[in-house]
C-alpha positions in Angstrom: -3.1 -10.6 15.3 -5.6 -8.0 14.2 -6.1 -6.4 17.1 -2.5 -5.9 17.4 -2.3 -4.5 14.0 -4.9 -2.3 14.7 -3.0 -0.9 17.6 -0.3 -0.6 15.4 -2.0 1.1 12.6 -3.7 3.5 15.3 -0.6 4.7 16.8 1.5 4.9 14.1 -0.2 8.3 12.5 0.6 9.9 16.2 4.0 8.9 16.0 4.3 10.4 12.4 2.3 13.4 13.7 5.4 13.7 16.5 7.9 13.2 14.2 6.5 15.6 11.6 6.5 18.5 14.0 10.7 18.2 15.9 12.1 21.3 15.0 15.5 20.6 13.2 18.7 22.0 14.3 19.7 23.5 11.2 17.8 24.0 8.2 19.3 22.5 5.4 21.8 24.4 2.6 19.9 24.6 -0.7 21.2 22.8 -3.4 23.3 25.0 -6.0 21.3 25.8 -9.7 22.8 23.9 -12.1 24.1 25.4 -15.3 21.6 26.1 -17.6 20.6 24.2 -21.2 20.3 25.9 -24.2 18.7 24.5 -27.3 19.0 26.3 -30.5 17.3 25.2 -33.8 16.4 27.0 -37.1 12.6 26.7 -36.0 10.7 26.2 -33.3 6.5 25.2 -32.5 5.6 26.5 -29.3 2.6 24.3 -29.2 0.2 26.9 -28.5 0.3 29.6 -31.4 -0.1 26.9 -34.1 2.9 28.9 -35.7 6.6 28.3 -36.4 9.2 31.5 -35.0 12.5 31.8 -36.4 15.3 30.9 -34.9 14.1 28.8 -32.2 15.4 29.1 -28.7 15.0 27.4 -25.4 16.5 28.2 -22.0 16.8 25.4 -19.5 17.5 25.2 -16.4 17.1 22.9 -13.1 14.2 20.9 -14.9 11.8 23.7 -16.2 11.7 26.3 -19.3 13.0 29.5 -18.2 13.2 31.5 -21.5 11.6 31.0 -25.2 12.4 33.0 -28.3 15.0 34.4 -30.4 15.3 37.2 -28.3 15.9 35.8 -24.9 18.9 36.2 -22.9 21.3 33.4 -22.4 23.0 32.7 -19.1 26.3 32.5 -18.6 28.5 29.1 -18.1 25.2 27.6 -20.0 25.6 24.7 -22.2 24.6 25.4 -25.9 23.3 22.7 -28.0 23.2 23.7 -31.5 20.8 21.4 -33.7 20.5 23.6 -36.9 18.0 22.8 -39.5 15.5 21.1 -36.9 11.9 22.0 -35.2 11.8 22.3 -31.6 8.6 21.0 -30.1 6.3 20.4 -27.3 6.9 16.6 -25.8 4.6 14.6 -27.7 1.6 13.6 -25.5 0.3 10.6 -26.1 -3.6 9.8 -24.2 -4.2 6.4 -25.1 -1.1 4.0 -24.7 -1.1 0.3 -23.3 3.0 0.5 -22.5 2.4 -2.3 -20.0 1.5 -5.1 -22.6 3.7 -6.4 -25.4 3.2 -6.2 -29.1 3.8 -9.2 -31.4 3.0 -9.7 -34.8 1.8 -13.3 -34.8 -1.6 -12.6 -32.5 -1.6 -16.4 -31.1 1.8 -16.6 -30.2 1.7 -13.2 -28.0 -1.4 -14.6 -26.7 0.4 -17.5 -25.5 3.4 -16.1 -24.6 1.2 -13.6 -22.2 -0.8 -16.1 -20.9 2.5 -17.7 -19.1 4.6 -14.7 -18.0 4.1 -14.0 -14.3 3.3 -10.1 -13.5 7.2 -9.3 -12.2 8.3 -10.5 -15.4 6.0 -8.6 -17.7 7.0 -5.1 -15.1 10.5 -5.5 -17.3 8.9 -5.3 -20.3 6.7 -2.9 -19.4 9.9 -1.1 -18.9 11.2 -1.6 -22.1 8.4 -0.5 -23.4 8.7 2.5 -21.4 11.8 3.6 -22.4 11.1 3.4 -26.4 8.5 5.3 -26.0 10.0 8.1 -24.2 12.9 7.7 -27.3 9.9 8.6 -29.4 9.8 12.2 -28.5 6.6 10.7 -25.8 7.1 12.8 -22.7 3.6 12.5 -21.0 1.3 9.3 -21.6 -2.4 7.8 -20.3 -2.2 4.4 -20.2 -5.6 3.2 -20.4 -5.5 -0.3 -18.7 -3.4 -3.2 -17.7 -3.7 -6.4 -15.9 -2.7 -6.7 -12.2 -1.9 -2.8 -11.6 1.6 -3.1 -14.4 1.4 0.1 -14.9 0.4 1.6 -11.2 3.9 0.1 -10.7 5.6 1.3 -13.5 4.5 4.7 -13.4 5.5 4.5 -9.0 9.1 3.2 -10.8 9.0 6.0 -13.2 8.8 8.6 -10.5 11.2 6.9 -8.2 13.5 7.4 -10.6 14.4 3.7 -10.9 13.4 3.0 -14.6 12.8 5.6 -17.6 9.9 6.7 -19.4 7.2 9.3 -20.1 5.2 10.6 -17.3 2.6 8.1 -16.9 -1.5 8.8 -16.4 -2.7 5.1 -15.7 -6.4 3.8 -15.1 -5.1 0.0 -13.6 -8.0 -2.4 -15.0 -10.1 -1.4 -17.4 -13.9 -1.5 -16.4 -16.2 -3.1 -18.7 -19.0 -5.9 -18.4 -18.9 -9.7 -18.4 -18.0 -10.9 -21.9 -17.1 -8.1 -22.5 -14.2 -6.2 -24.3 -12.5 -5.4 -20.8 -13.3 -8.8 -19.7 -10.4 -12.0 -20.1 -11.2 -14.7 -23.2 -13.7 -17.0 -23.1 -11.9 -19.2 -20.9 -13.5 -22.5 -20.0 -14.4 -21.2 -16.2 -13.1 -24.7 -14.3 -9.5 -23.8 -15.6 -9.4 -20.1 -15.6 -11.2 -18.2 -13.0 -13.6 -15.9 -14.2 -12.3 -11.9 -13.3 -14.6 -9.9 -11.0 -15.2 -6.3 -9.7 -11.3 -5.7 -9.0 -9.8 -7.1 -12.5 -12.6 -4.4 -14.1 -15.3 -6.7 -14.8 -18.8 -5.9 -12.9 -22.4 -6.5 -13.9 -25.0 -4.0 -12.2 -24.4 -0.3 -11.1 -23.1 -1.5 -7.2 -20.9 -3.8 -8.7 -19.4 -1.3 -11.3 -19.0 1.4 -8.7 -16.9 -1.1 -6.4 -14.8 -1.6 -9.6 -14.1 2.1 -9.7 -13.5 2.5 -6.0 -11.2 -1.0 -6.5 -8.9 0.9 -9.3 -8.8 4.1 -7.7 -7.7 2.4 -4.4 -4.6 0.3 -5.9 -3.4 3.9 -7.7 -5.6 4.9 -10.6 -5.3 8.2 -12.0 -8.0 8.0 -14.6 -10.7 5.3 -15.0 -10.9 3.5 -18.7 -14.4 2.1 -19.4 -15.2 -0.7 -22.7 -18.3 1.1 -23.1 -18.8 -1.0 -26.7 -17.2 -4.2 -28.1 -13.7 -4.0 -29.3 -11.8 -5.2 -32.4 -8.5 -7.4 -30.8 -11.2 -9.6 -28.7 -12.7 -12.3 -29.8 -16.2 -12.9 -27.8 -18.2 -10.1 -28.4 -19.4 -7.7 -31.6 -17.4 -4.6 -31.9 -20.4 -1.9 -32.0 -23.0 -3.3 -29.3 -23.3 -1.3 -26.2 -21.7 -3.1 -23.3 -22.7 -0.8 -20.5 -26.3 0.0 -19.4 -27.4 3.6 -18.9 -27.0 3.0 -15.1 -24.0 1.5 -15.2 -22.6 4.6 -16.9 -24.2 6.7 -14.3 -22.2 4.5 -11.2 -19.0 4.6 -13.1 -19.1 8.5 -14.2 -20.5 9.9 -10.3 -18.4 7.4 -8.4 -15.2 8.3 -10.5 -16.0 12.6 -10.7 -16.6 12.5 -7.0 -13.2 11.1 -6.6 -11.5 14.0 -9.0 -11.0 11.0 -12.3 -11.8 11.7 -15.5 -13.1 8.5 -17.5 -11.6 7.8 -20.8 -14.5 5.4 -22.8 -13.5 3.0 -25.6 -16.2 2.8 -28.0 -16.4 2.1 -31.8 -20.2 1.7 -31.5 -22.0 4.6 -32.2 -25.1 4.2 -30.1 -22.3 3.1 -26.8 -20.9 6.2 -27.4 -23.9 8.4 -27.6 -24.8 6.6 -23.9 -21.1 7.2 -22.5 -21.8 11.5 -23.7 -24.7 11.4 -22.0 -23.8 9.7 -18.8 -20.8 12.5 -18.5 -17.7 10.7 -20.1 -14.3 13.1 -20.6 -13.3 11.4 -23.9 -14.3 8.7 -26.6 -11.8 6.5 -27.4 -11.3 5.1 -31.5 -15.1 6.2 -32.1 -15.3 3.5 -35.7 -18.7 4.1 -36.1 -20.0 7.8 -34.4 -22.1 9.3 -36.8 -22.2 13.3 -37.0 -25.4 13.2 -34.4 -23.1 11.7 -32.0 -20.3 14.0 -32.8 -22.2 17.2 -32.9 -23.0 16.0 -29.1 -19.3 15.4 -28.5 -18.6 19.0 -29.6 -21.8 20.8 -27.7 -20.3 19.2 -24.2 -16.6 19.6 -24.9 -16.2 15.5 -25.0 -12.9 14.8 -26.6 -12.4 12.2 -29.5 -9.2 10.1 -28.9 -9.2 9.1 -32.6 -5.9 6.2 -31.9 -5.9 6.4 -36.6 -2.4 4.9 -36.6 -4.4 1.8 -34.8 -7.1 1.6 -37.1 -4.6 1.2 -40.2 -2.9 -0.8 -38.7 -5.0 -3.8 -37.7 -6.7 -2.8 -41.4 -3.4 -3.8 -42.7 -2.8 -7.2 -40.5 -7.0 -7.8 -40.2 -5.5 -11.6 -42.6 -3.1 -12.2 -39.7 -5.7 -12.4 -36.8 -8.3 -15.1 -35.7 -11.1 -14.9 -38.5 -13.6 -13.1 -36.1 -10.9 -10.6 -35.3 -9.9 -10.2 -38.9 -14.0 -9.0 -39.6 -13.8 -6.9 -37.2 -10.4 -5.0 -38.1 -11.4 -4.8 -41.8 -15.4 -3.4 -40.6 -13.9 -0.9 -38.2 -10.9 0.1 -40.6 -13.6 1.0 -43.2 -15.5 3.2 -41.0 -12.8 5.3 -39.4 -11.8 6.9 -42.1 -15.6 8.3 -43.0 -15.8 9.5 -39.2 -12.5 11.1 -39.1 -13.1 12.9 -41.8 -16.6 14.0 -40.4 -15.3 15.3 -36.9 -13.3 17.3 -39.0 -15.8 19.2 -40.2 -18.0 19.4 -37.3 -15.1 20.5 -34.7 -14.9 17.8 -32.1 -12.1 18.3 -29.9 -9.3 16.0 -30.8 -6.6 14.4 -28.8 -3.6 12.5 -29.9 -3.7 8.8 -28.5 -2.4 5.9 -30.6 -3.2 3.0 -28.6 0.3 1.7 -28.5 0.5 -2.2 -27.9 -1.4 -2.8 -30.9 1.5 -1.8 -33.0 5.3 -1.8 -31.6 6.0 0.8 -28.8 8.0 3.9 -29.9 6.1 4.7 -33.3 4.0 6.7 -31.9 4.4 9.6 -33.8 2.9 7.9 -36.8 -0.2 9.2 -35.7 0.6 12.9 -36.8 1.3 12.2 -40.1 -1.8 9.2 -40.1 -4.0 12.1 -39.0 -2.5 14.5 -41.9 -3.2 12.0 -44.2 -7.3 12.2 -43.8 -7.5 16.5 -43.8 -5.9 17.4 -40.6 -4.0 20.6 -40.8 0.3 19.9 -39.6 -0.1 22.6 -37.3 -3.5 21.3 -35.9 -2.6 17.5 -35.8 0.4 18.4 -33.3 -1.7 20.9 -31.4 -4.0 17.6 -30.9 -0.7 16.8 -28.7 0.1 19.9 -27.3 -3.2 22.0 -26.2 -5.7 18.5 -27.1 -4.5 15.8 -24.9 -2.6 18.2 -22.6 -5.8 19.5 -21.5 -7.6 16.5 -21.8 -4.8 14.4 -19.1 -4.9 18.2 -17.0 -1.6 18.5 -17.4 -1.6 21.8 -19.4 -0.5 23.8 -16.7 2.6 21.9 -16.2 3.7 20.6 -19.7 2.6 20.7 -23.2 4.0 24.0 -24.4 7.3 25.7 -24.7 6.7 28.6 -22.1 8.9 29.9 -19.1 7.8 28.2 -16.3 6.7 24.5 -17.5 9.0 21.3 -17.5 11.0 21.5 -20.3 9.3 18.7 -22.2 10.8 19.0 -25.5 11.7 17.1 -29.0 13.7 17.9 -32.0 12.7 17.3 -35.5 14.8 17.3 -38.4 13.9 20.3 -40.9 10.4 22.3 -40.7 7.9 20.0 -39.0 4.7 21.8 -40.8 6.1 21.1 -44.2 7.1 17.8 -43.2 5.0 16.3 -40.6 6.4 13.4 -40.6 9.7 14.7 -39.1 8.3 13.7 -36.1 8.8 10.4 -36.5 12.3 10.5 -36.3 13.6 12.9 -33.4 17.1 14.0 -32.9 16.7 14.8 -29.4 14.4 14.7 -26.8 14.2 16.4 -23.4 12.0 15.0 -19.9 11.9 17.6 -17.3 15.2 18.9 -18.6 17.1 15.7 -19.0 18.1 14.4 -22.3 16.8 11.3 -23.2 18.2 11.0 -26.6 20.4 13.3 -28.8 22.0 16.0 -27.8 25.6 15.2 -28.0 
């Protein structure tokens, strides 16, 4: 049987190769334009100026932004959507997202519940999920790890056009030690086997390397690393490092060589200051980075995915979880705030993520307003969206601002978004690649 497979797979590319190159009778008719979109509102934030310009105006057509401003011609036979006092926006982008797991109040009963759902059944909810948070006004998302590739399916769906939601960045399994915070529960090991190299658990530089090859083979479009402990897991202390310097090393030069970025959860500070210096793209929550740390963030461009919506959050449940867990929320909660506050004032370059799972899908606009709430400028908390995780995902070319010539990604606000950030939260229409999602009757 394998050699005849291997015949098989040898001749198939030839037979693709011939088919590629038979010329075709007749080339075939392009397809019509389709009438354009026009969205009118009293302001709009074009996501790069950091300014409001009155009245807003957007043309669409055939999936992608043809004309911005008050002064740009609109086409005949187009269809006018009028939506008044509102703020048209840039589709939120949202870098740190878990859409392929469930959220659930009571901690030990999703536990359970996720413990007996096969991985077809938990693709359904991972479309639910999907959807409500394209509802939110999210129109491009990183999801940064998920058990038995969830969300390389859903985002293959996505595309296919067979289910809804943003457009997805996924990393497969998240990569992180034994006993880890990427690693399963302490299971007893007769009952549950132990996860290896291809569920994102490795132990030694080979091992991590053939965990990064592993993900990026099965469809990974970024690599997530647990480069310290983390808060919602109950085996291990939230700041210790859980990577070694040469572990970093493997992970960072086998996933660069392949053209990955690596995303690095760490509320440890001296995790994260290994994670900068090994060459990571971004530090995910960041607890406990002290201004040495962030100064070094900021002298190599490393973003800070600050996820602040999280970190009230679990502040606010910590007496609902397991009594380690609870620690751990209330000790991490108390820190954020000081470390927000101080990348602030140093300049580190933020990105919106709100590592959605942790709190129900589709709030995740709560993270503007959370971010507000500690210092942040309006105008700079949604350009953490629009210019900060844009570039940080390397989709800026494509999406993230309202300019002719990228998808028309957009979201409606009610009223002026800068005096009222927290407009976002509740979007009266919301736009994917020039489809409308929600509003816009």
């Amino acid at each position: 049987m394998k050699l005849r497979f291997a015949a098989l797979s040898a001749g198939l590319p030839m037979a693709l190769a011939g088919h590629a190159q038979a010329p075709q009778a007749t080339a075939p008719a392009s397809a019509p334009p389709t009438a354009a979109i026009v969205l009118k509102a009293a302001h709009l934030f074009d996501g790069r100026s950091g300014r409001l310009s009155e009245p807003g105006l957007v043309v669409v057509q055939d999936g992608r932004i043809t004309g911005v401003g008050a002064g740009v011609g609109v086409p005949a036979g187009s269809r006018v959507i009028d939506l008044g006092d509102a703020t048209l926006l840039p589709g939120f982008i949202d870098a740190h997202v878990h859409i392929a797991d469930d959220h659930n109040d009571n901690w030990a009963q999703g536990f359970y519940d996720n413990m007996l759902r096969f991985p077809v059944e938990q693709s359904f909810h991972a479309a639910r999920n999907a959807r409500a948070t394209l509802e939110a006004g999210v129109t491009t998302a990183r999801n940064v790890g998920a058990p038995d590739f969830v969300d390389v399916a859903l985002r293959n769906a996505i595309n296919a056009g067979i289910t809804e939601g943003p457009r997805l960045l996924v990393a497969g399994h998240a990569i992180g030690s034994t006993g880890g915070h990427c690693d399963s529960s302490p299971f007893p090991p007769d009952r549950v086997k132990p996860a290896g190299p291809l569920e994102g658990v490795c132990n030694g530089p080979e091992e991590c390397r053939l965990a990064v090859r592993q993900q990026m083979k099965f469809g990974a479009d970024v690599i997530k690393i647990c480069a310290s402990g983390g808060v919602l897991s109950e085996s291990d202390p939230v700041d210790v490092p859980q990577l070694t310097p040469d572990e970093l090393h493997a992970v960072m030069t086998e996933a660069h060589a392949w053209g990955r970025k690596v995303a690095a959860h760490s509320h440890g500070d001296l995790a994260a200051k290994l994670a900068v210096e090994a060459g990571v793209d971004s530090i995910e929550h960041g607890s406990f980075l002290q201004p040495a740390t962030l100064q070094l963030m900021k002298q190599k461009g490393v973003y800070l995915v600050p996820t602040r919506m999280t970190q009230v959050w679990v502040f606010d449940k910590a007496a609902t979880y397991p009594p380690k867990i609870g620690a751990k929320a209330r000790a991490a909660g108390l820190a954020h705030e000081a470390m927000f506050r101080n990348a602030l004032r140093i300049g580190v370059p933020i990105a919106f993520g709100t590592d959605a799972a942790v709190y129900p899908h589709g709030l995740n606009a709560q993270e503007f307003g959370d971010m507000v709430d500690l210092g942040m400028a309006p105008s700079a908390a949604l350009l953490s969206s629009s210019q900060g995780a844009a570039k940080l995902l390397g989709v800026d070319a494509e999406t993230g601002t309202l300019e002719a010539g990228k998808y028309a990604d957009v979201v409606a606000v009610p009223g002026n978004v800068l005096e009222n950030i927290r407009a976002t939260e509740h979007p009266t229409l919301v736009m994917k690649q020039g489809v409308i999602v929600r509003g816009g009757e």
